[in-house]
N, C-alpha and C positions, 0 to 999 in steps of 0.2 A: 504494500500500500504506500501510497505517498499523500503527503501532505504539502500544502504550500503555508509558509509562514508571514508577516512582514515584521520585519526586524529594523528598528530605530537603534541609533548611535553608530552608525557605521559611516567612516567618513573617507577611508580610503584605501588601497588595495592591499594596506598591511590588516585592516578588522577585516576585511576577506577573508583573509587567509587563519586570523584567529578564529572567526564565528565559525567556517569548517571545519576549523581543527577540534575547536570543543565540542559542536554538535557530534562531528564522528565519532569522538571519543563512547558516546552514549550507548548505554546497552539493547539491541537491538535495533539501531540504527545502521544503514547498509550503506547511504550514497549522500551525500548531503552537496547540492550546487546552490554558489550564489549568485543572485544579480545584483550586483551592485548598484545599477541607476536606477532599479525599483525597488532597493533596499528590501527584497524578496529572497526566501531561502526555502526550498524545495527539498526536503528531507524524504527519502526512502528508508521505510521502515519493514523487518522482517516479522515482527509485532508489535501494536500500538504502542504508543510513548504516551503519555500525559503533557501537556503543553508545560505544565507548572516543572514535568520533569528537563524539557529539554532549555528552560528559563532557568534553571537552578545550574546549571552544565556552565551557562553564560557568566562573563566577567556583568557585573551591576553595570556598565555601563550600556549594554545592549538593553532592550528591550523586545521581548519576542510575543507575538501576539499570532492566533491561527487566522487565518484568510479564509480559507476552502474547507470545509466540512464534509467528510463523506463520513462520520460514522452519525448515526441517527440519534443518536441518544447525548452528542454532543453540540453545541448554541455556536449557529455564526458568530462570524469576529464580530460583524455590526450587532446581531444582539446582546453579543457581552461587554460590548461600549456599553450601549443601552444600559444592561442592569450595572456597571458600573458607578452609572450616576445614581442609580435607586438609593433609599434610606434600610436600612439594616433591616428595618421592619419590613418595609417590602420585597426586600429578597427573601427572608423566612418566610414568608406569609404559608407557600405550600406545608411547611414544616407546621406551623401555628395551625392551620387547620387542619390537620391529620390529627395531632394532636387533640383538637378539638375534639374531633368525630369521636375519637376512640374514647374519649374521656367518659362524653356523654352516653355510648355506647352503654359502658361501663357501670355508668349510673343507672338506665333505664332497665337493664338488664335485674335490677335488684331495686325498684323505685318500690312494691307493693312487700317487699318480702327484706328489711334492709338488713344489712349486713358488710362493713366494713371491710371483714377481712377478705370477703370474697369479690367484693368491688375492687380491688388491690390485684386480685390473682387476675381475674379478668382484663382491669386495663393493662397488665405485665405481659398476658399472651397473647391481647390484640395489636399490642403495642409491636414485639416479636412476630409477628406476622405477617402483619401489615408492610412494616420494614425489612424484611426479609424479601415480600415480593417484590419491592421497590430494585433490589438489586438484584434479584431473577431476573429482572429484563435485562440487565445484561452482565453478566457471568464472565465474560473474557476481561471485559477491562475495569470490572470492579478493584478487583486482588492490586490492580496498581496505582490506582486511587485512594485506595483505602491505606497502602502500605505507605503513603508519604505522609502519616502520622499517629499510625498506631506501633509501638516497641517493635511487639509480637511478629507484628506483619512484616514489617521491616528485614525482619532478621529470618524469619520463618515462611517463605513464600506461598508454601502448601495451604498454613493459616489460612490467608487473605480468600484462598478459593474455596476453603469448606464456610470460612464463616457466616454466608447466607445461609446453611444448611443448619450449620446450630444454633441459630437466630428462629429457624421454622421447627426444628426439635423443641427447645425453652419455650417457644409459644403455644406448641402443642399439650406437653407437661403441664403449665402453667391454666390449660383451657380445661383438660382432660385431669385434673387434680391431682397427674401422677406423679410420685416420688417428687414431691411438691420441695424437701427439705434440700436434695441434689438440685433441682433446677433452681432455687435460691444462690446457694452457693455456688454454682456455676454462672449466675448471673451476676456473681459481686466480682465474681475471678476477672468474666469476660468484659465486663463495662470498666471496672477499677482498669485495666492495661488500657483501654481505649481514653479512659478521660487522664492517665498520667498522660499521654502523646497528646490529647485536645489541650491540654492545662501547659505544658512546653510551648505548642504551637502560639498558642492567645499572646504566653509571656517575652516569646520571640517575636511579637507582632508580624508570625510572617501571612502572606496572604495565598491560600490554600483552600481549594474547594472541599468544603465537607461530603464526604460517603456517605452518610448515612439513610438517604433514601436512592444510593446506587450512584448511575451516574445519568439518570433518565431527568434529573432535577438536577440544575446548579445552584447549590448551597452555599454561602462565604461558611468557612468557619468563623464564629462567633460567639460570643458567653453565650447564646442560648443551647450552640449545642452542648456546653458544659452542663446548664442547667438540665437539660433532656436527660443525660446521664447521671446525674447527683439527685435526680427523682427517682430513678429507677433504681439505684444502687440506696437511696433513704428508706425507700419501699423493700426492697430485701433484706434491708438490715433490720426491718420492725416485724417484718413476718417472722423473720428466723428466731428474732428474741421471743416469740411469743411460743413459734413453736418447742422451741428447745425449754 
């Protein structure tokens, strides 16, 4: 596959020859040509690269942004101008109302009959679900999105590919009341590794698309995804005290 790029800070045939040399360098990167008078870089890839991956390869003084889009699940360069200028709140918004749904979900499911702790397990396996399917759609290039800021994935590449799968396990447990006490504690393992990496990224202020609903949705990371996760891992910590 190929990708075409445009790349700012290039001023003359010695950043040629840098922005080649560090694009190529990139892991599965195959042919990287530039044009220098349209400040364009045509990268050949043997599998997807993340744009944030082959911006991070670059000296700061480049700036690499995608042109051409052929994978579907990822936003023209003009629409991610676009949400660039949006306010924090309206780029979450998809985020904010999922949450919603599931919330009230949650509630309604036990509005006649109440009951706390199973309003809890509920919003925990719809939550798991939901978000799981979000990165089902697309399964190839999650695992390299997800891995540019969780520990785990970084270092363990296999992770990044099953973790939709235990994402749809925990929510199943969590729906189906099974071995309720194991999916608690596998939900503090697997969110506690995700929010040290989310808690690094915010403190680095660096600017990184959140996975969390895949890559079918561009997400900023942002305190809220911390808070998404510091609910769910609050909510695991109160169940288990109760249960134990």
């Amino acid at each position: 596959m190929t990708h075409t790029y445009n790349i700012k800070g290039m001023t003359c045939g010695g950043c040629k020859a840098s922005v080649e040399k560090y694009l190529g360098q990139v892991k599965h990167v195959s042919k990287v040509a530039i044009n220098l008078e349209k400040a364009e870089a045509e990268v050949k890839m043997d599998n997807h690269v993340a744009t944030e991956t082959l911006q991070q390869a670059l000296p700061e003084k480049y700036t690499l942004s995608e042109k051409e889009n052929k994978n579907i699940f990822q936003m023209t360069s003009q629409s991610m101008d676009t949400t660039e200028h949006k306010s924090k709140l309206q780029q979450l918004q998809p985020l904010l109302l999922i949450l919603f749904y599931i919330a009230t979900a949650s509630l309604l499911l036990h509005y006649d009959n109440w009951n706390g702790n199973a309003v809890m397990l509920d919003f925990m396996g719809l939550f798991f679900i939901v978000f799981s399917f979000f990165k089902m759609l697309d399964l190839k290039n999650f695992p390299e999105s997800f891995s540019m800021y969780d520990p785990l994935a970084k270092r363990v590449s296999l992770y990044g590919s099953i973790y939709p799968f235990i994402e749809t396990a925990l929510g199943l447990m969590f729906l189906m009341r099974f071995e309720i006490e194991i999916a608690l504690i596998a939900t503090l393992l697997v969110l506690s590794i995700t929010t040290i990496g989310v808690t690094k990224t915010l403190f680095d202020k660096k600017s990184i698309r959140c996975a969390c609903l895949g890559t079918a949705l561009k997400l900023p990371m942002t305190e809220a995804t911390f808070i998404e996760n510091a609910i769910m891992i609050i909510m695991a910590i109160v169940m288990l005290i109760q249960i134990i």
